[in-house]
C-alpha positions as CSV (number, residue, x, y, z in Angstrom):
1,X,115.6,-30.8,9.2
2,X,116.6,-28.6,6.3
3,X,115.4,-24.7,6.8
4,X,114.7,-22.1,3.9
5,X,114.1,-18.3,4.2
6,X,111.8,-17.4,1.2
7,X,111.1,-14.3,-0.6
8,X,107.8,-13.5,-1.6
9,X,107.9,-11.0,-4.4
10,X,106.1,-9.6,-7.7
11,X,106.4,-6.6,-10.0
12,X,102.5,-6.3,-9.5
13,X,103.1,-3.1,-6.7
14,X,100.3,-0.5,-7.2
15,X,101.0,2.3,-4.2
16,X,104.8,1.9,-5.4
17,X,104.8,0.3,-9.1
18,X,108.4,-1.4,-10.3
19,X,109.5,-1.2,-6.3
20,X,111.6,-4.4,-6.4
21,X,113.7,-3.2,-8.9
22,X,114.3,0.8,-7.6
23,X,118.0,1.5,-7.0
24,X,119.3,2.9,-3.3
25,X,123.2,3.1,-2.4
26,X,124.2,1.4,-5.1
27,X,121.8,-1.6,-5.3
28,X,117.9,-1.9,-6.1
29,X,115.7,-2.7,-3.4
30,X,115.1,-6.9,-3.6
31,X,119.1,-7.1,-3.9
32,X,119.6,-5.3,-0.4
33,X,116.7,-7.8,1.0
34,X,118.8,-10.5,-0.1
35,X,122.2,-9.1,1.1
36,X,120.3,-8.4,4.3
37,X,119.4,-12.1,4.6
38,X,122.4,-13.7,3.7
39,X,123.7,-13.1,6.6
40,X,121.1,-15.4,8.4
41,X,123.2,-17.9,9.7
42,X,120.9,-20.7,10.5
43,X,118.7,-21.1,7.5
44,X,120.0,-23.5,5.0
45,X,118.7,-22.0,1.5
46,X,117.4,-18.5,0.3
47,X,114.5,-19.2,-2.1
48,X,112.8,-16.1,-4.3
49,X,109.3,-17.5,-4.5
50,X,107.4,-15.2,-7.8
51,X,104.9,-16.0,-9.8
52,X,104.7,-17.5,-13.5
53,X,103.7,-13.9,-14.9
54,X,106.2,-13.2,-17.6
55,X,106.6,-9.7,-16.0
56,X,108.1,-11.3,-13.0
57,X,111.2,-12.7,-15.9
58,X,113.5,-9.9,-14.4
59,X,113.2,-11.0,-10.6
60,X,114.5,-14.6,-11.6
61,X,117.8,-12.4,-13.4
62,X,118.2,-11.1,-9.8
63,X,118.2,-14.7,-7.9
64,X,120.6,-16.0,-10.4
65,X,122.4,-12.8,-10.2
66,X,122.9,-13.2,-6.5
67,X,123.1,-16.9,-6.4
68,X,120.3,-17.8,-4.8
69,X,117.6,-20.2,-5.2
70,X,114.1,-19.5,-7.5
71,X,111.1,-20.8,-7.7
72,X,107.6,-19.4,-10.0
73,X,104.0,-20.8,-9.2
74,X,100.6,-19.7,-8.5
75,X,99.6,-15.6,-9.0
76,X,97.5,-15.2,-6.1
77,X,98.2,-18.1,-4.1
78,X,100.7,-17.4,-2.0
79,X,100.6,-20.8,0.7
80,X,100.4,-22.7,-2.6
81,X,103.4,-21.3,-4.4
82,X,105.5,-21.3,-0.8
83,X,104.8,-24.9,-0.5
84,X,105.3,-25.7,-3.9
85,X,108.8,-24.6,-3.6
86,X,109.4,-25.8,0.0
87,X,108.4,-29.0,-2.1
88,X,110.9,-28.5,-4.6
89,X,114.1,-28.2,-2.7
90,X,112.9,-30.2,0.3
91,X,112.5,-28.1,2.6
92,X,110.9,-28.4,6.1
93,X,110.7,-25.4,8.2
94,X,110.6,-21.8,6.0
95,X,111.1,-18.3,7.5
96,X,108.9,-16.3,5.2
97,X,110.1,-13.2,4.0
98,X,108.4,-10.4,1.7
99,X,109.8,-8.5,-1.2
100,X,109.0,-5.0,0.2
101,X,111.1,-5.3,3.7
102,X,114.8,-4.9,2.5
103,X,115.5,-4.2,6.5
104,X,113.9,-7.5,7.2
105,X,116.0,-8.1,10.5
106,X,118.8,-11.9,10.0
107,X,119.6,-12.2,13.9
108,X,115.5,-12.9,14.2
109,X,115.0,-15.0,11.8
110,X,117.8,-17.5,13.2
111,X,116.2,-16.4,16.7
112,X,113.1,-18.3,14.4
113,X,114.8,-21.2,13.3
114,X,116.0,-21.9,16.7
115,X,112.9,-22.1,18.0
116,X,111.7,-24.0,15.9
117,X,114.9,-26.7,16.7
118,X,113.9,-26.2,20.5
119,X,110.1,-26.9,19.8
120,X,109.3,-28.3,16.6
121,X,105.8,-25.9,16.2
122,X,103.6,-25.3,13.8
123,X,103.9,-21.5,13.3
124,X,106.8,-19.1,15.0
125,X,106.2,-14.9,14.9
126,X,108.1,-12.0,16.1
127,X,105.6,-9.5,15.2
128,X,106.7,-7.6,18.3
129,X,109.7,-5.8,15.9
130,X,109.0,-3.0,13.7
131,X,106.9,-3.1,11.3
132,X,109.0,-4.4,8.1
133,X,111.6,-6.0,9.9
134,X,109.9,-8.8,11.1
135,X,109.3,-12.7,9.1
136,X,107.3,-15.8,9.9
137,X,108.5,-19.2,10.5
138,X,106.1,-22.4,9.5
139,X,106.3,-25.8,9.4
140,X,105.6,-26.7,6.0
141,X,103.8,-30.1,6.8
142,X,101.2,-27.4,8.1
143,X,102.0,-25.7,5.2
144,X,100.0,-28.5,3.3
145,X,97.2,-29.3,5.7
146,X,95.9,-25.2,5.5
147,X,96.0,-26.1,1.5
148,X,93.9,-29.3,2.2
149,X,91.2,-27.2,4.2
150,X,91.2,-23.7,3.4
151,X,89.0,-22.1,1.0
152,X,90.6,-18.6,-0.4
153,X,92.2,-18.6,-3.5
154,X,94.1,-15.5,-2.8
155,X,96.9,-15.6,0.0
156,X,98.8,-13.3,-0.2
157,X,98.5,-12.4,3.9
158,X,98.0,-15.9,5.2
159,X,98.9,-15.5,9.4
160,X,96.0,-15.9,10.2
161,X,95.5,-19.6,8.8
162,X,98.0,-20.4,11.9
163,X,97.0,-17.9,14.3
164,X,93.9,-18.2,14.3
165,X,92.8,-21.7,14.3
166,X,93.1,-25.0,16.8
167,X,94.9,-27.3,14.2
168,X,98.6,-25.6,15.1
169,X,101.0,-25.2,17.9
170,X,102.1,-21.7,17.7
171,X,105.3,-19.6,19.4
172,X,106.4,-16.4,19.6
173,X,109.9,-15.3,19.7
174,X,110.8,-13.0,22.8
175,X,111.8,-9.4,20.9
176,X,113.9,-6.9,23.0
177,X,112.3,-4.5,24.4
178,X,114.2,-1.4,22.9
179,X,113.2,-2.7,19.4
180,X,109.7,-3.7,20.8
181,X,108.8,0.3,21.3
182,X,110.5,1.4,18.7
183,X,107.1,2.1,16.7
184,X,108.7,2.6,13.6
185,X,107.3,1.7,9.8
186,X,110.4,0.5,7.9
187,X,108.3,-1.6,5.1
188,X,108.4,0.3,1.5
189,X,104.6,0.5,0.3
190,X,104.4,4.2,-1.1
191,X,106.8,6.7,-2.1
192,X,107.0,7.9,1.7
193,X,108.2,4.8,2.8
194,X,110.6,4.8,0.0
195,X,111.8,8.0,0.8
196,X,112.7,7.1,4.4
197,X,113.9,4.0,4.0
198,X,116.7,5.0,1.3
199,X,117.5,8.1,3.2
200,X,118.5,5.4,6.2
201,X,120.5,3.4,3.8
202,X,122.3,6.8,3.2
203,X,123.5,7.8,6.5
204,X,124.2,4.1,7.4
205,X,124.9,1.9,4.7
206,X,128.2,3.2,3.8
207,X,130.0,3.5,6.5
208,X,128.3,-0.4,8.0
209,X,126.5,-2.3,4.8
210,X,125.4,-5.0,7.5
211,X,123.8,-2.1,10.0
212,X,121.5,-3.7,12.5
213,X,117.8,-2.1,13.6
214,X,119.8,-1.1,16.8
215,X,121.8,1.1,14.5
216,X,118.2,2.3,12.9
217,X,117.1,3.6,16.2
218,X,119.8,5.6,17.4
219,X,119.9,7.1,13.9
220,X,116.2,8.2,14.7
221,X,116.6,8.8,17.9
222,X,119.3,11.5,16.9
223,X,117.8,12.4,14.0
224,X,114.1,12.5,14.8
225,X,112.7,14.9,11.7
226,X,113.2,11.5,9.6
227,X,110.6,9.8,11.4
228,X,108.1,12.6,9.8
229,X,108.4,11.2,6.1
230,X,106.2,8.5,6.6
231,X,104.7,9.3,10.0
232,X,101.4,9.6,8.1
233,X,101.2,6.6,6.0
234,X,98.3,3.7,7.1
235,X,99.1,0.4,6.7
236,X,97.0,-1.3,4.9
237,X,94.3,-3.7,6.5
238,X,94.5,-7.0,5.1
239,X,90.5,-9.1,4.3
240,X,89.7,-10.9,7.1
241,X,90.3,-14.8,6.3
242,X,87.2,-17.2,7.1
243,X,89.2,-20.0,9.1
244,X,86.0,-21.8,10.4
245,X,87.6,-24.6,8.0
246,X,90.8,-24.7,10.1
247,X,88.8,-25.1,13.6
248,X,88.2,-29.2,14.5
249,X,84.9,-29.3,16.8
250,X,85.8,-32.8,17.5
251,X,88.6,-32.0,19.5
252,X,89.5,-29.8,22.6
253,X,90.2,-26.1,21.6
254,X,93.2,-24.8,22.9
255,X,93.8,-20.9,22.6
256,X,97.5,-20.5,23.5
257,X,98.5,-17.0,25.0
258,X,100.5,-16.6,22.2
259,X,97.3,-16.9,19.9
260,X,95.7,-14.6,21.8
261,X,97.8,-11.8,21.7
262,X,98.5,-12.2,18.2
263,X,95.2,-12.0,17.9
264,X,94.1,-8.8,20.1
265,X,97.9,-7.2,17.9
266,X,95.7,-7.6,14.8
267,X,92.8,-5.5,16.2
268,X,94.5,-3.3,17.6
269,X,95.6,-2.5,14.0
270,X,92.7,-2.6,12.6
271,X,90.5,-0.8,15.1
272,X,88.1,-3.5,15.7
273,X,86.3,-4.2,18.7
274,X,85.5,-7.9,18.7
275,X,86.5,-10.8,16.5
276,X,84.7,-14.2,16.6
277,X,87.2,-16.5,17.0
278,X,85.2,-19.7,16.4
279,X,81.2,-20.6,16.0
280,X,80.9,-24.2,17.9
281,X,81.7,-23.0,20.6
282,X,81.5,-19.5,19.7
283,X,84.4,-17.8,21.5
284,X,85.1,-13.9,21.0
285,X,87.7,-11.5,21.7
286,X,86.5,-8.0,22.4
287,X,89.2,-5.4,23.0
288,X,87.3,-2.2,24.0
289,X,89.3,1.4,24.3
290,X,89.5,3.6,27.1
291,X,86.1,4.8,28.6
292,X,83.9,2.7,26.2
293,X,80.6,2.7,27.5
294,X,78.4,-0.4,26.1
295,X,74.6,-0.8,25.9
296,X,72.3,-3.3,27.6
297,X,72.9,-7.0,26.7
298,X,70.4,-9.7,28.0
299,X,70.3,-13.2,26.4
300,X,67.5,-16.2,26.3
301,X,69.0,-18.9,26.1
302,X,72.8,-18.6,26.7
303,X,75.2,-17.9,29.4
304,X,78.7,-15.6,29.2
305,X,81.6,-16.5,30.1
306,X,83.9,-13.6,30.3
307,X,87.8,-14.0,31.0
308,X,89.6,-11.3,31.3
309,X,93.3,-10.9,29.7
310,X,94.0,-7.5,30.1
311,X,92.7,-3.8,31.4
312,X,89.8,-3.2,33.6
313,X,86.7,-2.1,33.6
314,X,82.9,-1.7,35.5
315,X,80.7,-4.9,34.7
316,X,76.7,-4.2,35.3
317,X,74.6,-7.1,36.0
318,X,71.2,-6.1,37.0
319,X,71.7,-3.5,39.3
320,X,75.1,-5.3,40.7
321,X,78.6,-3.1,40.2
322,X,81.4,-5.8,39.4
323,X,85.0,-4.4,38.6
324,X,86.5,-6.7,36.8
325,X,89.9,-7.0,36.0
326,X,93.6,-8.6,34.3
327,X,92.7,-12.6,35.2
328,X,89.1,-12.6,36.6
329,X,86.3,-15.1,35.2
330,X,82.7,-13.7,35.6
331,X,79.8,-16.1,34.9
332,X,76.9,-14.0,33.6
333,X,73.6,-16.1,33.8
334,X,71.5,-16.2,31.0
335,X,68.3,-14.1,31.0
336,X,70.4,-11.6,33.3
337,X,70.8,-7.8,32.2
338,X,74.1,-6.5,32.2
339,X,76.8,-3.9,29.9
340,X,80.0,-3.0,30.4
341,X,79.8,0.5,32.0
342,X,83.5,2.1,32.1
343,X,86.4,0.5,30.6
344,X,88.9,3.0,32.8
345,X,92.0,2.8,29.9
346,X,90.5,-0.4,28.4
347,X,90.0,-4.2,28.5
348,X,90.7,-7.2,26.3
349,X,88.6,-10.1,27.0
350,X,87.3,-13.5,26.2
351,X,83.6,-14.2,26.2
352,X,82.3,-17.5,26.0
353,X,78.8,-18.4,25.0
354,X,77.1,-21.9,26.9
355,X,74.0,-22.5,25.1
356,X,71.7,-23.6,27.5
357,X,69.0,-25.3,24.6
């Protein structure tokens, strides 16, 4: 099995415009990516993956600069120019990497690529590090079959293609807890970021150029009035990807636990209370805050299913008081009146629908 990490990357940047190419001890951003990466140990190749714009010329200066492999395909397409050059240099597992993270973190994505050797699935995450730091591992057979079925044209966030769907075993990578609470933004998106980010490089890079994110947080913990810069900066909220296309009624659904906290991770970031996972059967994830009180629910013709992942909160049915909590399965009948009263700190549940027509 040969393994790539690739590097998504344009000059297209509109918060931050030119930000591949802006110069911090000594070397411009995309350059201390690709230091940064080199010193994965497992991965096989280092591919810069830009588009056939002629104002992306200078990043293909850069990979030859810094002998690494290159690759140029679709604008907007992001699956379709990864594959493409997965395709190229024969490639069959990538970690996926973006331009805009030079403190992507190496010792994770080998943590990746070893999982992948120990598992062989579809789609591997450690979304659990700091924001910035972390990369995506994917099979690119699976690669190809979400080109075969989706419908977007434009993809450039594409996680959801894996996470959300029944076609693909997914894993997560365990991520330490110290680096799991960190709650840091280390991406570069705006000037903030940019402004944090190279005054990091500052007080570490030159005494340590290969500085780890363990070396990040004690710098932060010690110096916490850096963590101010971009304290205020919101990370933008990708479209929501239609992946109805990706779901096979034909065959048992299987939500792994890793799916679903991937899932609930994304609305917690987005703020959103449910998210309809599939249609036939409809599934949905509600993740409800502390002391949400909900409105009266009564349906015809179907039953609920609720499971419960996380929280706890009071369940009305009629004039029944149910607390319901972390692993409990409520049947609510169909016809039958019933709201969720009191979330306490909050819940995360399932519900499934059973038509009964």
């Amino acid at each position: 099995m040969k393994t790539a990490i690739t590097i998504t990357v344009r000059m297209k940047s509109t918060r931050l415009p030119m930000k591949a190419l802006k110069e911090f001890s000594g070397k411009t951003l995309i350059e201390h990516l690709i230091e940064r990466l080199k010193r994965a140990k497992l991965p096989n190749e280092i591919i810069l993956c830009t588009s056939t714009n002629p104002q992306d010329d200078v990043l293909i200066e850069v990979a030859k600069k810094n002998n690494i492999k290159y690759f140029r395909g679709d604008e907007d397409d992001v699956l379709k120019r990864l594959w493409e050059a997965a395709r190229k240099y024969n490639i069959d597992f990538i970690v996926a990497t973006t331009g805009d993270n030079p403190l992507t973190d190496p010792e994770y994505i080998d943590k990746t690529v070893k999982k992948f050797q120990e598992t062989n699935a579809d789609y591997i995450t450690s979304l659990d590090l700091p924001w910035g730091t972390f990369s995506y591992g994917v099979k690119v057979k699976a690669l190809k079959r979400v080109l075969e079925l989706k419908k977007e044209s434009d993809t450039e966030v594409w996680g959801q293609y894996f996470a959300k769907s029944n076609l693909f075993e997914t894993k997560k990578v365990k991520v330490d807890k110290i680096l799991k609470e960190a709650k840091i933004r280390l991406t570069i998106d705006t000037p903030e970021d940019f402004e944090f980010v190279t005054k990091i490089y500052k007080k570490l890079y030159h005494k340590n150029p290969s500085f780890n994110l363990y070396d990040v947080i004690k710098l932060l913990n010690k110096q916490r009035e850096l963590k101010k810069i971009n304290k205020k900066i919101v990370q933008k909220i990708s479209s929501p990807i239609n992946t109805n296309s990706l779901i096979d009624f034909t065959k048992a659904i299987k939500i792994s636990r890793d799916v679903i906290w991937e899932c609930f991770e994304q609305m917690d970031s987005k703020h959103e209370l449910s998210f309809v996972f599939s249609k036939n059967p409809k599934i949905i994830f509600v993740n409800l805050p502390a002391e949400f009180r909900g409105k009266d629910e009564i349906h015809e013709n179907e039953d609920d299913l609720y499971i419960v992942i996380d929280g706890m909160a009071k369940l009305v049915i009629e004039k029944n008081n149910l607390e319901i909590t972390k692993g409990d399965i409520i049947h609510i009948p169909a016809k039958k009146n019933h709201k969720i009263d009191n979330t306490n700190k909050g819940i995360k549940y399932l519900v499934i629908k059973i038509n009964k027509t």
